[in-house]
C-alpha positions in Angstrom: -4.8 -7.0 -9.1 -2.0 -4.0 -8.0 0.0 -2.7 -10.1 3.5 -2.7 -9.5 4.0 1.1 -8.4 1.0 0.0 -6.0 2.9 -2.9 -4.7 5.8 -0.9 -4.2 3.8 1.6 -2.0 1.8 -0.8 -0.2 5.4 -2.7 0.7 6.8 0.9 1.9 3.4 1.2 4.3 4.3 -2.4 5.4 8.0 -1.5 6.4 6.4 1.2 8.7 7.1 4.3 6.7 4.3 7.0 6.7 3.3 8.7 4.0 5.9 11.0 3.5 9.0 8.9 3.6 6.9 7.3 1.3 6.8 9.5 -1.1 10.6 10.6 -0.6 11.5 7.3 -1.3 9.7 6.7 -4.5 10.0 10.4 -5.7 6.5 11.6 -6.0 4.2 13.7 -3.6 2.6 12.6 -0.7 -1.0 13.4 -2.7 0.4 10.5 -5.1 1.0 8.5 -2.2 -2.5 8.9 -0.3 -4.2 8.5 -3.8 -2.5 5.3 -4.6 -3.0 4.1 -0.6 -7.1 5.0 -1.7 -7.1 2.8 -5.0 -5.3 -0.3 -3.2 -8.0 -0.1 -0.5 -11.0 0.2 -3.4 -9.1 -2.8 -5.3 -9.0 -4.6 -1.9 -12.6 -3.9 -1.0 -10.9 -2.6 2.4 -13.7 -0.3 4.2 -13.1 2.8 5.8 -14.0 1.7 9.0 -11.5 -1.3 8.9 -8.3 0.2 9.5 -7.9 0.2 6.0 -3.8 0.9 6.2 -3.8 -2.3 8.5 -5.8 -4.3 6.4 -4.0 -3.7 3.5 -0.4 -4.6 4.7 -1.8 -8.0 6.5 -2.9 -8.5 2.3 0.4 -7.5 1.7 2.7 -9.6 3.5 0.0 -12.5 3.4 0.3 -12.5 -0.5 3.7 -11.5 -0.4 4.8 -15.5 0.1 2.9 -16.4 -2.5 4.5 -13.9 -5.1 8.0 -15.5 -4.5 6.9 -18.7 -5.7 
């Protein structure tokens, strides 16, 4: 469903980094950041008015269990 460079930014977000550290951390701009943040919440059918930052890292670390199986 993610790919793995968005699983690595959604795992970031869910550490409590912002955007910026972000994007320090995985060596791209913060405009790569935000537009892979966008695309996870379109994959995840997360709406804007949901929080969608919020949503996504409770689908994060709820899924997170189940890729260590």
């Amino acid at each position: 469903m993610l790919t793995e460079r968005e699983l690595e930014t959604l795992r970031y977000a869910a550490e409590g980094f912002n955007n910026e550290a972000i994007a320090s951390l995985l060596y791209v701009e913060k405009t790569t950041v935000n537009a892979h943040l966008n695309t996870i919440y379109k994959r995840l059918k997360i709406k804007e008015s949901q929080n969608p930052r919020v949503c996504a890292v409770l689908w994060y670390l709820k899924n997170k269990k189940k890729r260590k199986n």
